[in-house]
C-alpha positions in Angstrom: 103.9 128.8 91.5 104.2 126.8 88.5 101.8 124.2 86.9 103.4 120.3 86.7 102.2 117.3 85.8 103.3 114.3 88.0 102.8 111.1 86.9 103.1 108.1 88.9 103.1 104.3 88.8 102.4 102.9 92.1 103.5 98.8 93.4 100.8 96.6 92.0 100.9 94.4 95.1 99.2 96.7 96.7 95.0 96.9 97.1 92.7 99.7 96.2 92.8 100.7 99.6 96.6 101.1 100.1 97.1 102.9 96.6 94.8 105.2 97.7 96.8 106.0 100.7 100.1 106.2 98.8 98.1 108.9 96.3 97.3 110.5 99.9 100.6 110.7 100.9 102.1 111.8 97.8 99.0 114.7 98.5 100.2 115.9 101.8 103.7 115.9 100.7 103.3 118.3 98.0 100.9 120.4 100.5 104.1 120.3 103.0 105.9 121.9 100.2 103.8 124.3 100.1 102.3 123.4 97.1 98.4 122.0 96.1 97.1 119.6 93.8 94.6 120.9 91.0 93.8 117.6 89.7 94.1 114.1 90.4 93.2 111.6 87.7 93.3 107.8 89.3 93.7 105.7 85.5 93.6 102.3 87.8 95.5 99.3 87.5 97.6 98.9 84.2 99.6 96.9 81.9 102.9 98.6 81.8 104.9 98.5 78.2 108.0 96.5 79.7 108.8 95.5 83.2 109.9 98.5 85.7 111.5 96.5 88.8 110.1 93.4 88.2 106.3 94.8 87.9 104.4 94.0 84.5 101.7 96.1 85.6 101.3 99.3 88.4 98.6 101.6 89.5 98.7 105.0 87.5 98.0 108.1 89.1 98.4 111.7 86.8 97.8 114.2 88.7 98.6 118.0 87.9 100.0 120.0 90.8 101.1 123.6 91.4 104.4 124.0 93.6 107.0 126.6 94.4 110.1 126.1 91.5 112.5 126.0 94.5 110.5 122.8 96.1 110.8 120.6 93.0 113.9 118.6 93.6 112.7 118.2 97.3 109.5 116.6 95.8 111.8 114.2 93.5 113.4 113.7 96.3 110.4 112.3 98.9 109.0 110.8 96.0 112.0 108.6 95.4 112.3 107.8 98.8 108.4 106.0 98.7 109.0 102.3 98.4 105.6 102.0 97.1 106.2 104.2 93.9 107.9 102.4 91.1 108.1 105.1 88.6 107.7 109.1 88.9 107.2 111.4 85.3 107.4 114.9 86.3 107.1 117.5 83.3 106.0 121.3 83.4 102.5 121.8 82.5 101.9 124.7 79.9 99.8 127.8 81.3 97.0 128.4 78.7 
């Protein structure tokens, strides 16, 4: 498996409570994938540089995950289907 780094901008309508169980989700779909998540980084609520579907702000999550190379468009996939996630970076993470 091969180190990612998914970053994601989550609805700022939402409370504390229901980003966290957006990050959750996003969680068990990569563990569906059979993949893991090695770190998760919750950065909060934040002013966004411009407006991403009407949303001047989101919550950002980075988190940097390890799944199967043949799972990643599936991930892109469930990910855009998540009304609740505005905005998905995913980049391949350098092994050191």
């Amino acid at each position: 498996m091969k180190k990612y780094e998914l970053f994601t901008i989550i609805k700022p309508n939402l409370d504390n409570d229901e980003a966290d169980k957006v990050v959750a989700r996003v969680e068990e779909i990569i563990a569906s994938l059979g993949g893991e998540v090695v770190n998760c980084d919750k950065m909060g609520r934040k002013k966004l540089a411009y407006e991403v579907q009407g949303f001047s702000d989101g919550f950002m999550v980075n988190q940097i995950v390890c799944v199967p190379s043949d799972k990643i468009a599936e991930l892109k996939r469930q990910l855009k289907l998540n009304d609740s996630v505005i905005r998905v970076m995913f980049t391949k993470k350098e092994c050191a």
